[in-house]
Legacy VTK file of the C-alpha trace (Angstrom):
# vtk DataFile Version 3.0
C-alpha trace
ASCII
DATASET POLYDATA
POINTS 429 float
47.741 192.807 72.734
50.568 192.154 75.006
54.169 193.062 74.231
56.481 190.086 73.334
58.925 189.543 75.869
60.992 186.236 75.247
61.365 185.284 71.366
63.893 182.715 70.814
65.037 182.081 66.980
65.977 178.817 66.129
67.944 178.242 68.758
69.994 175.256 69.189
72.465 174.325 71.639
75.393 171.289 71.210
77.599 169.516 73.159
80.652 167.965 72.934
81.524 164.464 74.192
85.245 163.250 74.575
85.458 159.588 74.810
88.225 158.874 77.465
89.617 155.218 78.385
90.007 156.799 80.958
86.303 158.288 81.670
84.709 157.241 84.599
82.883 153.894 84.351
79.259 153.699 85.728
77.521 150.302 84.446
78.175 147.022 82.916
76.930 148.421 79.292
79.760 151.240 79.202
82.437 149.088 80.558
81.058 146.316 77.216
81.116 149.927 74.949
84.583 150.655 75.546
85.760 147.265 75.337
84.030 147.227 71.689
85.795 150.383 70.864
88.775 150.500 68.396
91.850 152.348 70.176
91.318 155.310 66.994
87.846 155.754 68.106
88.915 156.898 71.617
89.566 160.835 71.956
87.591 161.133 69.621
85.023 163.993 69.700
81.061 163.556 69.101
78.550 166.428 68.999
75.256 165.875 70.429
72.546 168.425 69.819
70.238 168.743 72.804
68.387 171.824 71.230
67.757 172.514 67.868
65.718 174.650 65.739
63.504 176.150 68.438
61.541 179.355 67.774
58.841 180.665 69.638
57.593 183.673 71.423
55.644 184.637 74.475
53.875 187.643 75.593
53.800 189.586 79.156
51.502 187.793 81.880
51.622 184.861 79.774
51.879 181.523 81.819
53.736 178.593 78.744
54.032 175.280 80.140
56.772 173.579 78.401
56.159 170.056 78.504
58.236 167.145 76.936
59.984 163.891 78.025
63.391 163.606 80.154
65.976 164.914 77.612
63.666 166.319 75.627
65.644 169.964 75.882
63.116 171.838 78.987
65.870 172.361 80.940
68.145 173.443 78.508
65.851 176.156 76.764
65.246 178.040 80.281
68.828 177.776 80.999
69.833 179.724 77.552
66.645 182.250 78.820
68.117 182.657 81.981
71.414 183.322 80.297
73.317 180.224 82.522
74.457 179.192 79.230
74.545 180.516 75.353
73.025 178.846 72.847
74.968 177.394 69.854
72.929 178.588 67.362
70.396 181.060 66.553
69.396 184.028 69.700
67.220 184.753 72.200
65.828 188.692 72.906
64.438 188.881 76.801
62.659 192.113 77.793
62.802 192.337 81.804
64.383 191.074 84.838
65.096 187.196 84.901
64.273 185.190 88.266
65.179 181.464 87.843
64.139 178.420 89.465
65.472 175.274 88.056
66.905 172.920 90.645
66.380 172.311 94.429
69.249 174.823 95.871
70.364 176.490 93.238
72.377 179.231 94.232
72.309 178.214 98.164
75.506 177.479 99.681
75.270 174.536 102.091
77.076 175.639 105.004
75.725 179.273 105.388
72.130 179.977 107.752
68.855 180.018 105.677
69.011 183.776 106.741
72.330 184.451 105.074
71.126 182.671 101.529
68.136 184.421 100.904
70.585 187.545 101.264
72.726 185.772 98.918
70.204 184.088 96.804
68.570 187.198 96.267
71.717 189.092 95.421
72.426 186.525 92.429
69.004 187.171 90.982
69.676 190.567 90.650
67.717 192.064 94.276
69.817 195.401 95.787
70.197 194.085 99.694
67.841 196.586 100.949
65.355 195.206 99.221
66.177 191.926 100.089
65.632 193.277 104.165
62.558 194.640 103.505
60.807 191.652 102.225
62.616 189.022 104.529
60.028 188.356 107.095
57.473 187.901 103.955
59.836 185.366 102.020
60.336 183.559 105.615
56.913 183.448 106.211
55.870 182.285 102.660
58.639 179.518 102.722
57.359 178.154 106.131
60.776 177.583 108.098
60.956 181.029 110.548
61.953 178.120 113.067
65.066 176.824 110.765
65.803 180.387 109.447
69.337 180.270 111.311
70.255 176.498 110.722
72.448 176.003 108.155
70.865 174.648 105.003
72.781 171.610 104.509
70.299 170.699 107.178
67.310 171.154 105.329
65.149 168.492 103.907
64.534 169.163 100.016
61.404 170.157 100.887
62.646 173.172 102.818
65.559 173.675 100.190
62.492 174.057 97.496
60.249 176.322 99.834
62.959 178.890 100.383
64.425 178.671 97.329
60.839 178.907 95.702
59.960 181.932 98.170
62.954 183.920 97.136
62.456 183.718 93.825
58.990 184.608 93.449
59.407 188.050 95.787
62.315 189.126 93.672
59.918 191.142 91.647
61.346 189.664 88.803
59.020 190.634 84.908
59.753 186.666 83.951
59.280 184.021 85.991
61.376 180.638 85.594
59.933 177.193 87.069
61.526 173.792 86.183
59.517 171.187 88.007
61.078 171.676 91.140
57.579 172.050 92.958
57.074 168.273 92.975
59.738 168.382 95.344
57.696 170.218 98.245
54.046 168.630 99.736
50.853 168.658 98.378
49.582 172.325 99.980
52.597 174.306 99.453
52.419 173.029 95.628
49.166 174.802 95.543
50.341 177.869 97.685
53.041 178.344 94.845
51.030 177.991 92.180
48.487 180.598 93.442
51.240 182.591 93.758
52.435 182.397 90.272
49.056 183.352 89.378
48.576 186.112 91.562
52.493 187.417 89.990
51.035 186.832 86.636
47.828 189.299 87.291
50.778 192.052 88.285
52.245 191.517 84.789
54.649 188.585 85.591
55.163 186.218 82.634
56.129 182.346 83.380
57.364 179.657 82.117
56.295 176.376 83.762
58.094 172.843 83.570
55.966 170.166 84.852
54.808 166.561 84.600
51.615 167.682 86.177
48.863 168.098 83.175
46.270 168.830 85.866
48.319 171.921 87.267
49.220 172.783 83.390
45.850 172.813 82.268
44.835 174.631 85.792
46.954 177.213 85.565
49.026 178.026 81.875
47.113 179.829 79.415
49.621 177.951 76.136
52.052 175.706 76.069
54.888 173.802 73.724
55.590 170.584 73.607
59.479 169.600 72.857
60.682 166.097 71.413
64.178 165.453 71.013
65.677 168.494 71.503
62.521 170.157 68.222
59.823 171.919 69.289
56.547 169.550 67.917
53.943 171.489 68.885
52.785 174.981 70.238
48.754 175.390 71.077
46.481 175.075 74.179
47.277 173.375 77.259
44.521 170.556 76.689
45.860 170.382 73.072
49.777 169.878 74.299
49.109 167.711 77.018
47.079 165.173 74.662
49.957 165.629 71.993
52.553 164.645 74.617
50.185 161.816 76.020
49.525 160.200 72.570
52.878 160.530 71.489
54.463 156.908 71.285
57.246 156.604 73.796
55.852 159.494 76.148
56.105 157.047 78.952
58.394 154.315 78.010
60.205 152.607 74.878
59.700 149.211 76.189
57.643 147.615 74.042
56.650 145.161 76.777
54.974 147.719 78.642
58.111 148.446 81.530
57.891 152.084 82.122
61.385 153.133 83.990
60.829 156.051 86.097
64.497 155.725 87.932
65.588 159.167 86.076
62.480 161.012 86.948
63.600 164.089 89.031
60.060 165.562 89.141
59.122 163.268 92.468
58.252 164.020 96.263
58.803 162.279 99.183
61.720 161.749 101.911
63.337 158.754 99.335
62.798 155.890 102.499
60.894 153.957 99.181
61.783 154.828 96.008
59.793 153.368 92.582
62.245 152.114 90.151
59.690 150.801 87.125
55.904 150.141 86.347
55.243 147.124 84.509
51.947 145.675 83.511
51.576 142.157 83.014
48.114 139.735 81.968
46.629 137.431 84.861
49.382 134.868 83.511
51.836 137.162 84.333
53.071 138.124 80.706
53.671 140.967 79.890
51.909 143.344 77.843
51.890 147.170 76.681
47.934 147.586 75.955
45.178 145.926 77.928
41.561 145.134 76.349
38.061 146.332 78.128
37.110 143.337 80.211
40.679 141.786 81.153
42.333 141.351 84.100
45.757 142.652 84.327
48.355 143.477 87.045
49.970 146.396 87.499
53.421 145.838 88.941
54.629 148.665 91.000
58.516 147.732 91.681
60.692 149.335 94.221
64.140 150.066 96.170
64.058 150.449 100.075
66.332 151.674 102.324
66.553 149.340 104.952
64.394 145.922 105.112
61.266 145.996 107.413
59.102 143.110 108.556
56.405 144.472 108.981
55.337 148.450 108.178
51.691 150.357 107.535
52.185 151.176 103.449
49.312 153.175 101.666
49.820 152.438 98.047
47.761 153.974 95.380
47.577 154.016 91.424
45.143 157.244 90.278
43.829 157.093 86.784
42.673 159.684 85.009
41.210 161.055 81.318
43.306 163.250 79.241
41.343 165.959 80.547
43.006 165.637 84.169
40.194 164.360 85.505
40.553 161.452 88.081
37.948 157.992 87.298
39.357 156.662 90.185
42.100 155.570 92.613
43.173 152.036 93.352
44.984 152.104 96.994
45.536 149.891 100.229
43.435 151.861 102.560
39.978 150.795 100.790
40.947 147.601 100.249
42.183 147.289 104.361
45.716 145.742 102.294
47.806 148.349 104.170
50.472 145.954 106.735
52.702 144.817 103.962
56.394 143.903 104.253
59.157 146.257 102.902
62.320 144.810 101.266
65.237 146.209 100.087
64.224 145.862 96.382
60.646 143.989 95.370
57.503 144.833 93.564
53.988 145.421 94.833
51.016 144.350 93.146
48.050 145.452 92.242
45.136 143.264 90.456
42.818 145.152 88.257
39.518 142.750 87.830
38.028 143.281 84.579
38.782 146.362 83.637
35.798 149.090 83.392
37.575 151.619 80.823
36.427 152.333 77.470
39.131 152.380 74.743
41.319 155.435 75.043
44.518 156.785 76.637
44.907 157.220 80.730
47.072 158.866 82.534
48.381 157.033 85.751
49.699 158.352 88.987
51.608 156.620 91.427
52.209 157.169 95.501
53.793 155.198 98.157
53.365 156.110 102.252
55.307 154.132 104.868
54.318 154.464 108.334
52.645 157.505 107.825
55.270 159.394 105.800
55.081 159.908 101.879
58.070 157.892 100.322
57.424 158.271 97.084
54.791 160.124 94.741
55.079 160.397 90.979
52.628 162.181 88.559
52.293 160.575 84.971
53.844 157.267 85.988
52.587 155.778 83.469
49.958 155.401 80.415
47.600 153.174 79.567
46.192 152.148 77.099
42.893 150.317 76.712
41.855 148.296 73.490
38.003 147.021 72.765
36.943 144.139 74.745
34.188 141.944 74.952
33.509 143.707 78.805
29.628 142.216 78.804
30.969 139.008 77.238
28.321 138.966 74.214
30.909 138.392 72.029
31.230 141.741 70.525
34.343 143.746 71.500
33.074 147.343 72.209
34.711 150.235 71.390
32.141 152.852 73.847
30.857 155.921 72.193
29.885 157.803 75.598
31.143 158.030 78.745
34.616 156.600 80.290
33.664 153.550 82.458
31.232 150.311 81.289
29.654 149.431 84.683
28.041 146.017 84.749
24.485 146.177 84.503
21.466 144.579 82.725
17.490 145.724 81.006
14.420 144.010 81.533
11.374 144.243 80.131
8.163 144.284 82.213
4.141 144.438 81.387
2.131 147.260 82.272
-0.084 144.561 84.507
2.825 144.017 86.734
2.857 147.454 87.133
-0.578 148.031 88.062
-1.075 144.912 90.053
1.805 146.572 92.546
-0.032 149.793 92.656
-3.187 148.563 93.594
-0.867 146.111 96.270
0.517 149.501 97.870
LINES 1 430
429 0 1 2 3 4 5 6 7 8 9 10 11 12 13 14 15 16 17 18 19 20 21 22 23 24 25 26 27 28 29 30 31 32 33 34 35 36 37 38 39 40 41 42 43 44 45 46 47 48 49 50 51 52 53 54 55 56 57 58 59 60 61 62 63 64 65 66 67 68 69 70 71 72 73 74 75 76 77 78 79 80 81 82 83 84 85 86 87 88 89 90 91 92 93 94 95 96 97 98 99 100 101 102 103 104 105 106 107 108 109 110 111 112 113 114 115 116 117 118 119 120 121 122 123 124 125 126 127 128 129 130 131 132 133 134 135 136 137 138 139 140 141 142 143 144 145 146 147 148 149 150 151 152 153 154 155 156 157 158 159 160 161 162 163 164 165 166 167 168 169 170 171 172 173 174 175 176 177 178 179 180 181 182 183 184 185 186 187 188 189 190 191 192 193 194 195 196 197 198 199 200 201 202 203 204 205 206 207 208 209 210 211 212 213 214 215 216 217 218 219 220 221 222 223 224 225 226 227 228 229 230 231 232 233 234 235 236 237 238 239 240 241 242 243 244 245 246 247 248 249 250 251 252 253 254 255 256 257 258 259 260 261 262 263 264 265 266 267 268 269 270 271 272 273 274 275 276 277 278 279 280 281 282 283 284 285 286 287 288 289 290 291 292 293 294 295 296 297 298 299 300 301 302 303 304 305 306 307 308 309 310 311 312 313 314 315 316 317 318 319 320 321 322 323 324 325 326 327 328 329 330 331 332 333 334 335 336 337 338 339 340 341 342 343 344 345 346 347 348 349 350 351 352 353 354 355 356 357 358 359 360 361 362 363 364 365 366 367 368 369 370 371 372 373 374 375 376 377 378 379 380 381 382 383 384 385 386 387 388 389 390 391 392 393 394 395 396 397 398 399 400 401 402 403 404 405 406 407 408 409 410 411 412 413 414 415 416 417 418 419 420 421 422 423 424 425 426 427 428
């Protein structure tokens, strides 16, 4: 068996919050909050715990996915592994070299050359710089931007901060491999490309631990994983087992209980930000709304939105993918089938999509969301939202089916037919 090489003992990390009158103000609700406060109350010092009780260990060549909602504590257990901060309570032993990648230029200073931050980049993760020379024209070529290598970076899309950064990272020869969701960032084939990479690494001994919203990529490519609620770790198993803990888990999604699933905070997104979704929200055919939806209903699924700049009229390729709990996808509900693709773009609206009687049997889905305007990807986010079908009455016999096989009821109907109609039209042929 492989040797151990992170085990964390109930660790727990706090901080403190000082409330100020004279803290910055960012909304309505804290501006109402202070006003409510009594003048004692302010200076006043509250501990938060963002981490607590965590124990767990993992093995060389291991791949953990660390799943768990935003605030759930991801970020902040691979930041006390990479040593960025120290835990407030309980330890953490590492064997091996630490590379770390855990937001979209970390470590890249804006106004220096993408040649002179992989130098330094590489330098901060612990690379000697002759090292660092001999695999440059392999980390340049991996990240994709030889033509951009002398621009300064404060130049670079996100996508080309994320390909660099991810490309220095993962030729640092580092034993332990950090990943906080950062990939989402870059397209479609260098997502793959990285994660092929990660496995190739972890075939050379590499261990990793993986952040992600993606429970297709999880399940693809982890071999365990831990789910964390509230700062506790609430489960540790498979990755088919963890991702269908997280997925059941009430709240994964949203707290609404009228179905309105806020994805404003979600950093795990691609796209160049022209369109941005701000909130799901699924509503009945009379427009109320609702959090589960029974087989056989029709039910909208409001995609809402923030724009840059207004247009009249614009080419949008909208699409809602569904899948099982297994990653696989049932299907895909977009613009370009449906030949619904010139819309008009506001600043903020909602698009719509209409769901006729819906086919699922009873269960929990998974549902994807992505947004192209005139060509270029706006917005994509994986587990959007969940949901969740109840038995209907999908045949309309009266009985509301729950569906023992299968994942889809598809209209259909029996008939019964003699054995003389059957041999009358073989003798007719």
């Amino acid at each position: 068996m492989a040797e151990i090489v992170i085990r964390a003992h109930e660790l727990g990390k706090q901080y403190s919050i000082t409330r100020s009158k004279f803290a910055k103000i960012g909304s309505e609700r804290l501006i109402a909050d202070l006003q409510q406060d009594q003048p004692q109350q302010r200076g006043k010092i509250e501990r938060i715990w963002v981490l607590q009780d965590v124990s767990c260990e993992v093995r060389q060549g291991q791949v953990l996915a660390v799943i768990g909602r935003n605030g759930a504590g991801k970020s902040t257990l691979l930041k006390i592994i990479s040593r960025i901060t120290e835990p407030t309570a309980g330890y953490v032993d590492i064997r091996g070299r630490v590379g770390s990648l855990l937001e979209v230029g970390t470590g890249f200073h804006p106004d220096l050359t993408g040649r002179e931050n992989v130098f330094l980049n590489g330098t901060i993760l612990g690379m000697r710089r002759r090292d660092i020379a001999r695999r440059f024209d392999e980390i340049v070529e991996f990240a994709e931007i030889a033509r951009y290598i002398d621009i300064p970076v404060k130049r670079y899309s996100s996508g080309m901060y994320m390909r660099l950064a991810f490309a220095v990272a993962a030729h640092t020869d580092a034993d332990i491999l950090l990943v906080d969701e950062v990939l989402a960032v870059g397209d479609v084939s260098f997502q793959r490309k990285a994660l092929e990479k990660i496995a190739s690494l972890t075939t050379m001994g590499c261990t990793t631990l993986f952040v992600s919203h993606n429970s297709h990529s999880i399940r693809q490519f982890c071999d365990s994983a831990i789910v964390l609620e509230k700062g506790r770790l609430v489960f540790n198993g498979t990755p088919d087992e963890a991702v269908r803990h997280y997925m059941q888990s009430p709240g994964v999604f949203t707290a609404d209980p009228d179905a309105v699933f806020s994805l404003r905070e979600r950093r795990d997104r691609r796209g160049d930000g022209f369109l941005r979704f701000t909130q799901v929200e699924l509503r009945s055919d009379q427009d109320h709304p609702q959090a589960s939806v029974a087989a056989g209903q029709t039910f909208k699924m409001r995609l809402c939105y923030e724009a840059q700049e207004e247009l009249a009229s614009a080419s949008v390729l909208l699409s809602i993918t569904v899948s099982n709990d297994q990653g696989v996808v049932l299907t895909n509900l977009n613009t370009r089938d449906t030949q619904m693709m010139t819309l008009q773009v506001r600043q903020s609206g909602y698009f719509e999509c209409v769901w006729q009687r819906l086919n699922l049997r009873p269960g929990v889905y998974q549902c994807n969301v992505y947004g192209e305007v005139n060509g270029v990807i706006s917005d994509a986010l994986t587990s959007a939202f969940r949901l969740v079908v109840d038995p209907g009455d999908f045949f309309e016999t009266g009985e509301r089916l729950t569906g023992v096989q299968g994942e889809v009821f598809v209209d259909h109907r029996w008939e019964s037919c003699s054995s003389e109609v059957i041999a009358e039209s073989g003798a007719a042929s």
